[in-house]
KEBANU-628916 format. One line per 10 residues: number of its first residue (from 1); for each residue x, y, z of C-alpha. Coordinates in steps of 0.5 Angstrom, whole numbers, plus 500, padded with zeros to 3 digits. Layout:
BEGIN
NUM	X Y Z  ... $
***
This chain:
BEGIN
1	500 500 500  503 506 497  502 514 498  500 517 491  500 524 488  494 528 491  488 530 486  484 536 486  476 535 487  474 536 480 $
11	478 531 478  475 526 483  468 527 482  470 526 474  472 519 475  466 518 480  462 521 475  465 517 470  465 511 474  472 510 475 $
21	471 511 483  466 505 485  464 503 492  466 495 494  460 490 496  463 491 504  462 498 504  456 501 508  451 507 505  451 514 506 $
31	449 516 512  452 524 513  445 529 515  445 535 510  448 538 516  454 534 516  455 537 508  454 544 510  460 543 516  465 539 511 $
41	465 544 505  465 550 511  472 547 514  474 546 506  473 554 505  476 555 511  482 552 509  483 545 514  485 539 511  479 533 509 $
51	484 528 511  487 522 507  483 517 504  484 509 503  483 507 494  484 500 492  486 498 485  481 492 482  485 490 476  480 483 476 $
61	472 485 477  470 478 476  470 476 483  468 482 486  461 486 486  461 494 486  457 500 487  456 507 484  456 513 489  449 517 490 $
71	448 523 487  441 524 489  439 523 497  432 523 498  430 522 505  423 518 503  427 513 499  432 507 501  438 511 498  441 504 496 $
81	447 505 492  446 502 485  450 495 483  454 496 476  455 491 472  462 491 469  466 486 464  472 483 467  477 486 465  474 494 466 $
91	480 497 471  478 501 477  479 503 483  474 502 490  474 508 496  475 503 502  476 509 507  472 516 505  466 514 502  462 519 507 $
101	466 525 505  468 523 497  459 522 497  458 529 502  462 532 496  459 529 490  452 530 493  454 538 495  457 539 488  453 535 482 $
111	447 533 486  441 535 490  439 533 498  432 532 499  429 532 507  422 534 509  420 541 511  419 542 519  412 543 520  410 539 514 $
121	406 533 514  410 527 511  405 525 505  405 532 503  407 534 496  410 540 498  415 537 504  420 535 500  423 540 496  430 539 493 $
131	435 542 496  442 545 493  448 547 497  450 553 496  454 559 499  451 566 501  456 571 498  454 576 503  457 577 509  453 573 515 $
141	449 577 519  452 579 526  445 574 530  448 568 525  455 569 529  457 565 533  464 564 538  469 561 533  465 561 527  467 561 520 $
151	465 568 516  463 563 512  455 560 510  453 554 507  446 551 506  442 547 502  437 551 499  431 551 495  429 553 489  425 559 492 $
161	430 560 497  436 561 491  431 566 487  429 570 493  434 575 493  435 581 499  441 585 502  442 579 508  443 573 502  445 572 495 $
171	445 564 494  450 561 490  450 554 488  457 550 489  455 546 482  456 552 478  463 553 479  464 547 475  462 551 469  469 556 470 $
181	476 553 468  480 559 471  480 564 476  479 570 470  473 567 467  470 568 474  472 575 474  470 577 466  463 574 467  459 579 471 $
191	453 575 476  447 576 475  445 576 482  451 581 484  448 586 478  445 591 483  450 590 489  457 595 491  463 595 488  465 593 495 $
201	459 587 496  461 585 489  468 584 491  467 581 498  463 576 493  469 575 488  474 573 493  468 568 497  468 565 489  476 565 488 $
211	476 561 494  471 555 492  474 555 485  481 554 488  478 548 493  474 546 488  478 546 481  484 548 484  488 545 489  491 538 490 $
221	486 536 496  484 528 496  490 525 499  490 517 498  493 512 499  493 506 494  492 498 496  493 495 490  493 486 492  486 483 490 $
231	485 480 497  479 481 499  481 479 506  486 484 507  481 488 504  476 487 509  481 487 515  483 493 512  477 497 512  474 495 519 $
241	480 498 522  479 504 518  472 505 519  473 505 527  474 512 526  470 517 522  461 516 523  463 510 527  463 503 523  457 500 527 $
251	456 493 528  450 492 523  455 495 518  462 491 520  457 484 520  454 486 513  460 487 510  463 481 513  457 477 510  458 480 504 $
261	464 478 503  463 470 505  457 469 502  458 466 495  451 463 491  447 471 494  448 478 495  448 480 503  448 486 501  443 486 496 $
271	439 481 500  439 484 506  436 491 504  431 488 500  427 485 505  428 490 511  425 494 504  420 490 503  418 490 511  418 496 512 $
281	413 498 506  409 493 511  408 500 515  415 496 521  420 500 523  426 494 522  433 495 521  439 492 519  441 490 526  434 487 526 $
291	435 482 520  442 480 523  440 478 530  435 475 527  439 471 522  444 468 527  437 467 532  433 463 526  438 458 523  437 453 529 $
301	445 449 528  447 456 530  448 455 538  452 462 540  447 467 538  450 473 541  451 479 536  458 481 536  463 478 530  466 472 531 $
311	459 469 531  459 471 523  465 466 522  465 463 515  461 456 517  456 461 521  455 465 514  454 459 509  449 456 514  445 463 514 $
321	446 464 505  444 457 506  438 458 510  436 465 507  430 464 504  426 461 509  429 466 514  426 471 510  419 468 509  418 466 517 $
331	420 475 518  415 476 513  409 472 515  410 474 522  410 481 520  404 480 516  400 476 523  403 482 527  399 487 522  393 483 522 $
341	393 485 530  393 492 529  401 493 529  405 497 526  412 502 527  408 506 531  406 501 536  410 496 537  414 497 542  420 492 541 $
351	422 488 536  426 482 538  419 479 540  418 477 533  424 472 533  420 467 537  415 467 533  418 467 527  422 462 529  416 457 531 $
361	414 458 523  420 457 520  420 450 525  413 448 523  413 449 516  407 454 517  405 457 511  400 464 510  395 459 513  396 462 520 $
371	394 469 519  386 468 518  385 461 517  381 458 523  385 451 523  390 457 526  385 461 531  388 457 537  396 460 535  393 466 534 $
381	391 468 541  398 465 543  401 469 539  398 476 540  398 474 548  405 473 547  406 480 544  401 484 548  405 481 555  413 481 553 $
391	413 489 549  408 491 556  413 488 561  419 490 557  422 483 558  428 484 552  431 490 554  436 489 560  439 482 562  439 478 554 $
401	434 472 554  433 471 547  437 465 548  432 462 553  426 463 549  429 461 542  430 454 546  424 453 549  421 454 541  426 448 538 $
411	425 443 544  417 445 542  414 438 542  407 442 542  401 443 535  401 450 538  405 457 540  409 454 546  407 461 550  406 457 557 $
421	413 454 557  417 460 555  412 462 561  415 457 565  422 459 563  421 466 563  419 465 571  425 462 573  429 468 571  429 475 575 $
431	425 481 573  423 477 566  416 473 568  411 476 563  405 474 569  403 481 571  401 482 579  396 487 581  401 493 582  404 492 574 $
441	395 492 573  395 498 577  400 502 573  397 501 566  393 506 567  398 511 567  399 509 560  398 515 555  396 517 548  402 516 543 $
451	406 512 549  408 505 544  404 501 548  398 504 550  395 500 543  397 493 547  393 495 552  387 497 548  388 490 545  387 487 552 $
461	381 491 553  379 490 546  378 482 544  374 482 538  375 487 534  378 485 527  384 489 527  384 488 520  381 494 519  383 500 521 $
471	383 502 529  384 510 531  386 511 538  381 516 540  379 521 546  373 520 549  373 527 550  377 530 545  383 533 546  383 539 543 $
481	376 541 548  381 542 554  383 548 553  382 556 557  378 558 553  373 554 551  372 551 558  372 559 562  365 559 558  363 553 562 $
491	366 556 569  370 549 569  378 551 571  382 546 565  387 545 570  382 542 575  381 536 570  384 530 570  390 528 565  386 527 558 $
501	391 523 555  391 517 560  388 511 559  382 512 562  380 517 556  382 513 550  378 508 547  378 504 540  374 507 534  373 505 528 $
511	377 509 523  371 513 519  368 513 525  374 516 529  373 521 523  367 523 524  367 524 531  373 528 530  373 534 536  366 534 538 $
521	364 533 545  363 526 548  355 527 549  353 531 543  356 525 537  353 520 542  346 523 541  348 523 533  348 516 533  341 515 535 $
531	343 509 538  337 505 540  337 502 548  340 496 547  345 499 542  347 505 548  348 499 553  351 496 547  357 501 546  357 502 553 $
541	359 495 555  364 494 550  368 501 550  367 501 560  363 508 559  361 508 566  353 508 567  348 514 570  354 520 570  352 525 564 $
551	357 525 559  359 534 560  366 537 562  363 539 569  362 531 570  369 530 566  374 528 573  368 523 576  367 519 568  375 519 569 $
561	375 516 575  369 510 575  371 509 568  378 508 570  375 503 574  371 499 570  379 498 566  383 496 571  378 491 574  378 489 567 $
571	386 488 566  385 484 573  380 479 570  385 478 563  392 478 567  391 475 574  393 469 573  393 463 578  400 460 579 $
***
């Protein structure tokens, strides 16, 4: 390993647009904030050092699988770096260290970085605008100054940013400094949004362009160093010591790229993203990390399954490549059973509950059938007990007791979902059993809109609900009422009244219907309704609405109250089992 003559940053994003500069298969994806862009083209401007960087010359690509660098982030897409087919023979050179910063300026340079807006929702087509970085070529304003700051301002703009022009900013974007090939070209061609400035804005400006173009076009700033042997191996070693430094190489990464070395039939990396894709599109929140753990949990001749990287060693990894499909399958039917519960990235707790039941399909060979069919209904309630009671007691986070479970479920010798060995497991363990005693009841009551498990609690109250449908948590008595001015005109104090987010004012509504009710009071959508007698008493019964209180703000606290009973004494009768 050599160090080479330095190259300029133009002459570097040449060959990644060229694709002479290409990601290798171990490497991990972008994962800098726009923030993070904006600080490294400011310390550049600045004139402090980028660092070296780490290249590796491929002379035989048969072996090997590449990737292009993003140009283009989205915030809304996967942003998974696209393979490129190559012929044998092709010579390039792979980025092992400083594919963060050589992305960071590709994006600032020649792309765009697409994030959400605050205060806009995430389904509105105005949210994500595409953003250009750019440098202000005014001084900054004396509020934007801070303590050792840089005169310096980058940011990415809009569109209407750049074109909405003041005294306090003058939006340039970095991606038109390419267009110059010397410095007096830049001072021969007036700028448009310089036209009406000072002479002495107008030559502030100036030195602010001659700076970038000097960074940009100018100077030898890419120091490198080369490796040049094809062996992988080395490479992979070489890269894991590097990448301790920088955003830290963390251990789905480190484990990825190992995977993506050893497996020889499949790509890791191409299959790996796929399926946390194809989840999440399901509405769950799983990650690299997740589908990992749950590799090394769900191939059974695997013993040790502590996530950490000697459990990834090569026969480890053959046996995960050989088993990937089912592994994949038993995630994805498990997902599929947990959406029919109602269960989604907002109200799942915890993820690792998933690997038990996983692993009872992937053993039982159980297919599709287990999400609606009745010859399942008995392994449904097992399941959806067993969800409801380790996320609500919180069993996986602290001391690890994956490994216990996971060998109740392969010694299993039962037709059903083994809820109650693991039970028997669970109790032998400190702090671990899922059985509930009075006072754990007691304080679910504390649990709060927008909490992750306050769904699970609704489930327990609410049985027989098709959780197929969509169910909206709902205030009894909305949310938006409990305000000063609405409640003065009734003489009620708002501050006199009893939490609305808590349990006790929270049922579950069909979602058309949650829709309709919106922020009406309590008693008036009740009238428009017109339930008959026997329908009143009807959705009395099945959403606890205490009997004989009118339903006004001035009884509000004494609803609360009995309906907080009428909960408890309902969790007490589910959860109070008979040792």
């Amino acid at each position: 390993m050599s160090f080479r003559d330095p190259i300029t940053v133009e002459e570097t994003l040449d060959k990644i647009q060229r694709n002479k500069y290409l990601l290798p298969a171990i490497q991990r994806e972008f994962v800098w904030k726009s923030w993070q862009i904006e600080k490294l083209f400011d310390s550049l401007m600045n004139g402090y050092p980028i660092g070296s960087f780490l290249f590796w010359e491929i002379t035989s690509t048969k072996d090997f699988k590449f990737y292009e660098f993003i140009k283009k982030y989205d915030q809304r897409e996967t942003n998974h770096n696209q393979k490129i087919p190559l012929i044998d023979g092709d010579e390039i050179i792979a980025v092992l260290d400083g594919q963060q910063r050589l992305t960071a300026l590709y994006i600032g340079l020649l792309g765009t970085y697409t994030e959400k807006l605050p205060y806009h929702r995430w389904d509105s087509p105005k949210a994500f605008p595409e953003k250009y970085l750019c440098l202000n070529l005014l001084d900054k304003d004396d509020e934007d100054i801070e303590e050792e700051t840089s005169k310096y301002e980058l940011k990415f703009c809009t569109k209407s940013e750049i074109e909405n022009r003041d005294n306090k900013k003058l939006w340039f974007k970095l991606n038109d400094i390419l267009k110059y090939k010397t410095e007096g070209e830049i001072l021969l061609e007036p700028l448009e949004i310089l036209e009406n400035c000072s002479n002495e804005i107008k030559k502030e400006a100036y030195k602010k362009l001659m700076q970038l173009f000097k960074i940009v076009n100018r100077n030898k700033i890419i120091n490198y160093y080369l490796e040049k042997e094809n062996n992988l191996d080395k490479v992979l070693n070489i890269f894991i010591r590097m990448n301790s430094m920088g955003t830290k190489l963390n251990n789905s990464d480190l484990l990825l790229s190992i995977a993506t070395d050893q497996w020889k039939n499949k790509d890791a990396r191409e299959e790996i993203n796929k399926l946390v894709d194809e989840l999440n599109k399901e509405g769950f929140a799983i990650n690299k990390d997740f589908i990992l753990k749950a590799a090394l949990y769900l191939t059974k001749e695997i013993k040790n399954i502590r996530f950490k990287v000697d459990n990834f060693k090569k026969e480890n990894m053959d046996l995960i490549e050989e088993n990937w499909d089912n592994i994949s399958d038993s995630l994805k039917l498990s997902l599929n059973l947990l959406k029919s519960f109602g269960y989604n990235k907002d109200n799942l707790s915890a993820n690792t509950p998933i690997l038990p039941i996983s692993l009872y399909i992937l053993e039982k060979n159980i297919d599709y059938k287990i999400v609606n069919h009745s010859s399942f209904s008995e392994d449904r309630k097992l399941i959806k007990e067993w969800i409801i009671k380790s996320t609500l007691k919180g069993i996986f986070s602290g001391r690890d007791i994956s490994a216990n479970v996971r060998e109740v479920v392969l010694k299993n010798e039962l037709n059903n979902f083994p809820l109650d060995k693991i039970k028997e497991e669970l109790k032998k363990i400190p702090g671990k059993s899922i059985n509930f005693n009075e006072e754990e009841i007691d304080n679910l009551s504390w649990n709060e809109y927008g909490d992750n498990t306050t769904f699970s609690v609704l489930q327990l109250l609410y049985p027989n609900l098709d959780y197929r449908n969509n169910f909206h948590i709902d205030y009894i008595y909305p949310k938006s009422k409990f305000n000063e001015k609405y409640l003065k005109k009734q003489n009620i104090d708002v501050n006199d009244l009893c939490n609305p987010n808590y349990l006790a004012n929270l049922q579950l509504l069909e979602g058309s219907q949650n829709l309709e009710k919106s922020n009406k009071e309590f008693k008036d959508w009740l009238e428009e309704q017109d339930f008959s007698k026997e329908e009143r008493k009807d959705y009395f019964k099945k959403n606890y609405i205490p009997e004989n209180i009118e339903l006004t703000f001035r009884n509000y606290n004494e609803f609360f109250e009995e309906r907080e009973k009428l909960l408890l004494k309902q969790l007490k009768k589910i959860l109070l089992e008979k040792e």
